[in-house]
C-alpha positions in Angstrom: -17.4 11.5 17.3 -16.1 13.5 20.2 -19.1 13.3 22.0 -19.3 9.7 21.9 -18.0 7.4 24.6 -14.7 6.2 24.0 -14.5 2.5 22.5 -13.3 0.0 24.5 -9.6 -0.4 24.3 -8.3 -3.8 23.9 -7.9 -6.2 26.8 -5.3 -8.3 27.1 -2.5 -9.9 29.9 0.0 -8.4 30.8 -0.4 -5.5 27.9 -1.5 -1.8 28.5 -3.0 -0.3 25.2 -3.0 3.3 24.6 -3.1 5.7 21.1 0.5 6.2 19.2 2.4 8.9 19.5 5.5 10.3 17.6 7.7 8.8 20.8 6.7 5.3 19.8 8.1 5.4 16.5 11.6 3.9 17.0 9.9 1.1 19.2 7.1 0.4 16.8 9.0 0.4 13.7 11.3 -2.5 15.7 7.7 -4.5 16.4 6.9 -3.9 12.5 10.8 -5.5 11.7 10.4 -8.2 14.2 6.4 -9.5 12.7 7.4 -9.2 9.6 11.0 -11.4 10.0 8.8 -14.0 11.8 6.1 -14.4 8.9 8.9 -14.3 6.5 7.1 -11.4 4.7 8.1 -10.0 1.5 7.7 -6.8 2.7 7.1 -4.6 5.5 6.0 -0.9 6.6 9.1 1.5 6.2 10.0 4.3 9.1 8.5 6.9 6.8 4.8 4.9 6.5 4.9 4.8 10.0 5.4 8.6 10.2 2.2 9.1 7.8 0.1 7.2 10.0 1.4 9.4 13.0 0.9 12.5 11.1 -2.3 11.9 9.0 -5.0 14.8 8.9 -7.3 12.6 7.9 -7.0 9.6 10.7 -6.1 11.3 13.4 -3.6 9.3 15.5 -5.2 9.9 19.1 -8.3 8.6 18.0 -7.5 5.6 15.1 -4.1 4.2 16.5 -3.8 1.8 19.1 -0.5 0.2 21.2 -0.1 -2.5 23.8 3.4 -2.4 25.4 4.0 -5.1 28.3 5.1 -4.2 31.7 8.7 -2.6 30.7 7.3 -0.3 27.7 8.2 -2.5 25.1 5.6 -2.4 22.2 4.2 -6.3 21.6 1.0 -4.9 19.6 -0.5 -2.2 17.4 -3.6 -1.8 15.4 -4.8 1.4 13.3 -7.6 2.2 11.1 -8.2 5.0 8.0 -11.0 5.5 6.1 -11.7 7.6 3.7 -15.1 10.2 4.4 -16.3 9.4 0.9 -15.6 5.6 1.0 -18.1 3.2 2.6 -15.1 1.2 4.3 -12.6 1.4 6.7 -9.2 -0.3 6.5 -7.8 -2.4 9.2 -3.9 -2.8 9.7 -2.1 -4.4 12.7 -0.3 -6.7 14.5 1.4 -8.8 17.3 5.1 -9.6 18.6 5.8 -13.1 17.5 6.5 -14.2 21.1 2.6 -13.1 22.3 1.1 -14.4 19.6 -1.7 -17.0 20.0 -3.1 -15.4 23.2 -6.2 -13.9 21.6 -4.6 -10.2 21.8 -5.2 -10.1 17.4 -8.6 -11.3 17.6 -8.6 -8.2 20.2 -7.2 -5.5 18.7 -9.1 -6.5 15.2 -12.3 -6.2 17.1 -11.5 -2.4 18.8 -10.7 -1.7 15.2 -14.4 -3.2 13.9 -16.1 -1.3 16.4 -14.0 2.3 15.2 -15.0 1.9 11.7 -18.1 1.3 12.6 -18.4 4.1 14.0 -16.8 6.4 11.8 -18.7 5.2 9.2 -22.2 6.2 11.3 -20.3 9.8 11.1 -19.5 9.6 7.4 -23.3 8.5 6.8 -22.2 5.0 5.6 -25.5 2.7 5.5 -23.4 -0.6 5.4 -20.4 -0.3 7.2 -17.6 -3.0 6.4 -14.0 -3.0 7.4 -11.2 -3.9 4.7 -7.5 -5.6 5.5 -5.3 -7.5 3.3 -2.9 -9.9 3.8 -0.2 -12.3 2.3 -1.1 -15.5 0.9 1.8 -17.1 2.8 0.4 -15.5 6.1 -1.7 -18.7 7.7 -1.9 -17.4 11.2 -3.4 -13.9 9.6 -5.4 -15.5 7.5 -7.1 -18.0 9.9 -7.8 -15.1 12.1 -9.9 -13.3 9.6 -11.6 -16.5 8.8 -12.8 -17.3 11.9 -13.7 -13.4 12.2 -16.1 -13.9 9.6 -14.3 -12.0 6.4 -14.7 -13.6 2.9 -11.7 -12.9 0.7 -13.0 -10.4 -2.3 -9.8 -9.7 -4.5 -6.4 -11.5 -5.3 -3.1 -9.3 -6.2 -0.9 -10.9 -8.0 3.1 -9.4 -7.5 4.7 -9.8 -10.6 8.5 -10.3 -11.9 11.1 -10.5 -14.6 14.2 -10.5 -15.4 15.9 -7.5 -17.3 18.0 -9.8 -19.2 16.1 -9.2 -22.5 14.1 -5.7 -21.6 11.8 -4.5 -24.6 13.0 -1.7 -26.7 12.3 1.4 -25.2 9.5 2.8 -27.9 7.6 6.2 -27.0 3.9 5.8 -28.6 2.6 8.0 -31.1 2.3 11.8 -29.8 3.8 11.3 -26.6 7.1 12.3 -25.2 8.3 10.5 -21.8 10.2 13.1 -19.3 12.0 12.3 -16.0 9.7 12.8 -13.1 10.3 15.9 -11.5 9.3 17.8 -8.6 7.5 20.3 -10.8 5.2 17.9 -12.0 4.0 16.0 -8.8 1.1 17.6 -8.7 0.2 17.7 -12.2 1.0 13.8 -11.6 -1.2 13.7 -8.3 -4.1 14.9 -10.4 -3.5 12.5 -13.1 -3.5 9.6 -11.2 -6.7 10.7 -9.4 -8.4 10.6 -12.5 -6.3 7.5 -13.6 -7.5 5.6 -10.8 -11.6 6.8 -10.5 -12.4 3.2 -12.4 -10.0 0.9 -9.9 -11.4 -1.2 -7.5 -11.0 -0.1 -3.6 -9.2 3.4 -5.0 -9.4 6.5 -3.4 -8.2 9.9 -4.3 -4.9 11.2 -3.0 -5.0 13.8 -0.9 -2.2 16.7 -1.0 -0.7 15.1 2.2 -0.9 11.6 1.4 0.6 12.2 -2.1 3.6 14.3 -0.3 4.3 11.4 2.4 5.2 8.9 -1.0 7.3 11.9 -2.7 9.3 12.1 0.5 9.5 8.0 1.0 12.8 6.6 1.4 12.3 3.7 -1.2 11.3 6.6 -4.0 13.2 6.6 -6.8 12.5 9.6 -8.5 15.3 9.3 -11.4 13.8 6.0 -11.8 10.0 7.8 -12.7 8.6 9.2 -15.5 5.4 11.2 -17.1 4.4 10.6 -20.3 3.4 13.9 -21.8 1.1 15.0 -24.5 3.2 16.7 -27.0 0.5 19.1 -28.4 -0.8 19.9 -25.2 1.5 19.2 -22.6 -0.9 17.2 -20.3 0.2 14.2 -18.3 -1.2 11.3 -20.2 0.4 9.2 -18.1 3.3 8.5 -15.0 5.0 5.2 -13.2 6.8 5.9 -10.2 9.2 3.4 -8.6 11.0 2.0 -5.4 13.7 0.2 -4.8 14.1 -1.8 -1.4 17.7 -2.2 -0.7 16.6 -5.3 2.5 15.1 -7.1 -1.3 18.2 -8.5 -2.5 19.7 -9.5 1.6 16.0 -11.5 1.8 15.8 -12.7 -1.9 19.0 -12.2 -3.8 17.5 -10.2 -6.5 18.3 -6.4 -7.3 15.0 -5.4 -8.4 13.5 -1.7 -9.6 9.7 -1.8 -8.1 7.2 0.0 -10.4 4.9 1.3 -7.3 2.2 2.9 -9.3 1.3 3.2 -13.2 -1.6 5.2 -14.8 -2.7 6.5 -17.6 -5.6 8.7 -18.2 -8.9 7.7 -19.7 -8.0 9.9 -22.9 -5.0 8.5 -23.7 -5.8 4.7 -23.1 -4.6 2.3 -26.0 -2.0 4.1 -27.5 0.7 1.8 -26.0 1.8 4.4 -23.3 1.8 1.7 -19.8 3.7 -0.3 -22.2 6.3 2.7 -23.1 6.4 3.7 -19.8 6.9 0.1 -18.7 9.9 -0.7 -20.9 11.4 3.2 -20.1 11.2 1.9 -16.6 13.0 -1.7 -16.9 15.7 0.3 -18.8 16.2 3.1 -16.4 16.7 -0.2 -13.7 18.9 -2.0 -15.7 21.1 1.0 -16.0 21.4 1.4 -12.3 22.5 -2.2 -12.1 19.4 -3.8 -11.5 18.7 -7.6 -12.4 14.8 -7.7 -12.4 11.6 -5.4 -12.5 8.3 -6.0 -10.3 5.4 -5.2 -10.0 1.8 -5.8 -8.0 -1.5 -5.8 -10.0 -5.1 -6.5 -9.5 -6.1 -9.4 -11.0 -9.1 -8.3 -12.0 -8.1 -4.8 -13.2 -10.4 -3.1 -15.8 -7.8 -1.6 -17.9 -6.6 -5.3 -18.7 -3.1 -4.8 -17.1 -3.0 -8.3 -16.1 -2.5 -9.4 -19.8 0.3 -6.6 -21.0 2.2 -7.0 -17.9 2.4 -11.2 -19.0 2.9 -10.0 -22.8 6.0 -7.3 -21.2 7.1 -10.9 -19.7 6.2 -10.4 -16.1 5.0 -13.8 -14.7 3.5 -14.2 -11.2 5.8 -14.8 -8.1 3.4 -14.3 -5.4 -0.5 -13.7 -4.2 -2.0 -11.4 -1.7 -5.3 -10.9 -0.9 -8.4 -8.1 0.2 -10.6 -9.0 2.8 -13.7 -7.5 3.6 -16.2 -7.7 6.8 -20.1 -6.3 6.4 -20.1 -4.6 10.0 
């Protein structure tokens, strides 16, 4: 890739585009704030994502970032991609200050970021490179964009709620013992959930880094985790971790404990331990003064977590959606 002519950055009024750099962060983090506050999102990037994309071995930040800043410095854009050398796809995140929207500069940034996965996906050996985003399903402007961009949407995610009014009975299943997540076993938990996750659509295995950048998130709540143990053996059979966003109940007036991943190994599948690990989480939330318990899921997982998260009494509040591009 080094040897290759550099892509063509972006061209757009009144913007100059250049890689991130650590010095951008404040500034960037306030673009993220001020998109996402405009779109209404449920959600946005946190400080500490932004400092993984800024510190990732594995997309290196001169070469897969991108910001435009108008004529005083202020960031009004930003685009990244990461791909993964043993996935066939890159992924495609950005976006643009609500006051320069609708001046092409999206439609420009997403095609600088086409043009890079292509290209790292010549150097991974990729024989059909396609580029992967995602977005809200209350995001129109997004979502017209990739439309007319040619993407087809290829998978809806469902996030998921409840109330912790009437949490199930905390029941640990047969043979397993459910311990407070601790740093001991993060990487026993790392390794886990890369073998959890082999059968999951669009997953990719966590690398040392990646897994330490969500131990060290500021929406980790680490008393609110646990592993679910094999009690012969010891193994991890199984883990959730969880988040809480403190900006959830300002936007949405709900306390909520936010179950950010689940797994549980092959081996151990149907012998009730999501579910244990599910109602061990709604009762470590509820206990911290929390009113309700979410969740996202694919809706077309393989394990069939769709079904026990509606039989825990989750019901769907929201949709997102993956959107893929044949380059």
């Amino acid at each position: 890739m080094t040897n290759q002519a550099p892509i063509a950055l972006p061209a757009a009024d009144g913007l100059y585009f250049r890689p991130l750099s650590e010095a951008d962060l404040q500034g960037w983090l306030e673009l993220v704030v001020r998109i996402a506050e405009a779109e209404k999102a449920p959600w946005h990037d946190q400080r500490s994502d932004l400092v993984e994309v800024l510190e990732s071995e594995q997309d290196p930040v001169a070469e897969n970032t991108l910001i435009g800043v108008d004529t005083d410095g202020a960031p009004r854009a930003y685009g990244f991609v990461a791909k993964n050398p043993a996935s066939a796809y890159g992924y495609a995140f950005g976006g643009v200050d609500p006051t320069w929207q609708r001046r092409g500069i999206g439609r420009a940034v997403l095609a600088w970021q086409e043009a890079h996965v292509r290209r790292r996906c010549a150097a991974d050996g990729s024989e059909t490179p396609m580029v992967r985003t995602y977005t809200e399903e209350g995001n129109p402007a997004r979502n017209a964009l990739l439309t007319s961009a040619d993407y087809g949407i290829v998978r809806y995610f469902s996030e998921m709620l409840r109330p912790l009014t009437d949490a199930p009975e905390v029941r640990e299943a047969h043979g397993i013992r459910l311990v407070p997540f601790t740093p001991e076993l993060a990487e026993p938990v790392r390794l886990a959930h890369n073998e959890a996750f082999t059968d999951h659509w669009g997953s990719a295995p966590r690398s040392e880094q990646k897994w330490a950048f969500l131990l060290k998130h500021e929406d980790l709540r680490p008393d609110w985790s646990a592993v679910a143990l094999d009690a012969a053996t010891g193994e991890v059979a199984g883990y959730q971790l969880s988040m809480y966003d403190p900006e959830r109940f300002a936007r949405e007036g709900r306390r909520e404990g936010y179950t950010e991943i689940l797994g549980v190994r092959r081996a151990w599948r149907g012998r009730g331990i999501a579910q244990a690990l599910l109602a061990d989480a709604m009762a470590r939330y509820k206990a911290a003064g929390m009113d309700h318990a979410s969740l996202d899921v694919d809706t077309e997982n393989p394990s069939g977590a769709l079904g026990l998260y509606e039989f825990l009494g989750y019901r769907p509040l929201r949709r997102s959606m993956a959107w893929d591009k044949v380059l």
